[in-house]
C-alpha positions as CSV (number, residue, x, y, z in Angstrom):
1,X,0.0,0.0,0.0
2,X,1.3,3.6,-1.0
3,X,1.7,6.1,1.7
4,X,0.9,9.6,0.8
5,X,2.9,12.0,3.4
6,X,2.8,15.8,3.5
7,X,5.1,17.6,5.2
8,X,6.1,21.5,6.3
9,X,9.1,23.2,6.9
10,X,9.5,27.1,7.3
11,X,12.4,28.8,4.8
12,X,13.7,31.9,6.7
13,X,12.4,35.2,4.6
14,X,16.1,35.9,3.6
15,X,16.5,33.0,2.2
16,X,13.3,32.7,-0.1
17,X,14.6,33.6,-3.0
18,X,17.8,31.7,-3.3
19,X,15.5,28.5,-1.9
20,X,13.7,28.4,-5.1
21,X,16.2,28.8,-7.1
22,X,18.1,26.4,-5.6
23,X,15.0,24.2,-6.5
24,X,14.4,25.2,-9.9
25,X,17.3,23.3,-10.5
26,X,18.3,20.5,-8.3
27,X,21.4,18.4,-8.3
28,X,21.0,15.4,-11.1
29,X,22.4,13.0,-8.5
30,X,20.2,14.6,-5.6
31,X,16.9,13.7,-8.4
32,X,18.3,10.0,-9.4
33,X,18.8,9.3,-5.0
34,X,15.2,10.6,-4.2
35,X,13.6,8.6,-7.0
36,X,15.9,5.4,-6.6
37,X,15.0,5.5,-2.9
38,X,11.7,5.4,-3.2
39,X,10.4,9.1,-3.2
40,X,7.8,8.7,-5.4
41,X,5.3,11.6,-7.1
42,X,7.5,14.2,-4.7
43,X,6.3,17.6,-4.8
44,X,7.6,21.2,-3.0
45,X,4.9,24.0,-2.7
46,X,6.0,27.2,-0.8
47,X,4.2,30.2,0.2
48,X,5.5,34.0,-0.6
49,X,6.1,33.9,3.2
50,X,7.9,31.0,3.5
51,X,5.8,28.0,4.3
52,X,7.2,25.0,2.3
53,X,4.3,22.2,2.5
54,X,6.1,18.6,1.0
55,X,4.3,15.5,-0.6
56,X,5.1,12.2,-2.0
57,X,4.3,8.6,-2.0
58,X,6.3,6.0,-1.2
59,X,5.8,2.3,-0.2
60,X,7.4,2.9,2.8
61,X,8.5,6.7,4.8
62,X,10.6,5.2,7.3
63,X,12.5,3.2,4.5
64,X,13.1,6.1,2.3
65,X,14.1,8.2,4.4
66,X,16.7,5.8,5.7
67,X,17.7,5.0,2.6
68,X,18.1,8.6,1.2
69,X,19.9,9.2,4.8
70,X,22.7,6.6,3.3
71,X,23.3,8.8,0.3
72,X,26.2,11.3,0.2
73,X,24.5,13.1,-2.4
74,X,22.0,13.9,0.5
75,X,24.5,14.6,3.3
76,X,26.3,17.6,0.7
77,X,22.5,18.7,-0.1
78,X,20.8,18.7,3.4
79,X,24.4,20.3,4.6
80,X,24.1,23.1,1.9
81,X,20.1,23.5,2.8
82,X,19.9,23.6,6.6
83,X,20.6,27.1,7.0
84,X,17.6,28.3,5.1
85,X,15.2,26.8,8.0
86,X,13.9,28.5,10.3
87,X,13.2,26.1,13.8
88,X,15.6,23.7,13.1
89,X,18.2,24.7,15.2
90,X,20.6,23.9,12.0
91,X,19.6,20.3,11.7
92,X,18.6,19.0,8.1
93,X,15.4,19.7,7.0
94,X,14.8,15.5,6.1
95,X,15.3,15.0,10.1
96,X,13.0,18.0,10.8
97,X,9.4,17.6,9.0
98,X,6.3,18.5,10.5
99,X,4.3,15.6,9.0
100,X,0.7,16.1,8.5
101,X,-1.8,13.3,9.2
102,X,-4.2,12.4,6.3
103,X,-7.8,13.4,7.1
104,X,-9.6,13.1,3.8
105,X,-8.4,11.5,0.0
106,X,-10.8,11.4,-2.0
107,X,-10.2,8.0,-4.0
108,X,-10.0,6.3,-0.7
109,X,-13.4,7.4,0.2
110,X,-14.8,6.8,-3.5
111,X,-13.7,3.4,-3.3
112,X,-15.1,2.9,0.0
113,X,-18.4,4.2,-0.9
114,X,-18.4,2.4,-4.4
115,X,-17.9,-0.9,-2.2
116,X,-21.1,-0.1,-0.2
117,X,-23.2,0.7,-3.3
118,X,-25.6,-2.2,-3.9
119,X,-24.9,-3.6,-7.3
């Protein structure tokens, strides 16, 4: 079964600007370890003040983070990244998400409501 997490983070206002462009174009090798670890459908929204809200699905969170936690590639990124945080008292950002619980997806509930439909 496919987990969908969300996450936030908070990108100091100083920083917001270098953030996305730092994201516009992200390290080929920091791309190929997210999506061989298992960091599937992995999106980054941010708001003009700074709220970064994170999604993806994976088979298993735990595992990809520990796998992408392996990776050098991520060590050199989450390094260069951690001071644009705010809250994190300098940790990476991977080992700081404030993950959302799931309260509503719609296919989930379609499917359960389809299942209860006489036929």
């Amino acid at each position: 079964m496919t987990q969908r997490v969300c996450f936030t983070l908070r990108v100091r206002r100083d920083r917001i600007a270098e953030y996305r462009e730092r994201h516009a174009a992200v390290w080929p090798d920091m791309l190929r370890a997210l999506a061989d670890t298992g960091w599937g459908n992995y999106s980054i929204f941010m708001s003009d003040d700074g709220l970064v809200i994170g999604y993806l699905e994976t088979e298993d969170f735990d595992a990809a983070k520990a796998a992408m936690a392996e990776r050098d590639v991520n060590t050199r990124w989450q390094t260069e990244m951690a001071p644009f945080f705010e809250g994190t008292d300098g940790a990476h950002a991977d080992e700081s998400f404030n993950v959302l619980t799931e309260v509503f997806n719609l296919e989930d509930q379609l499917a359960a409501a389809e299942a209860k439909e006489p036929k």
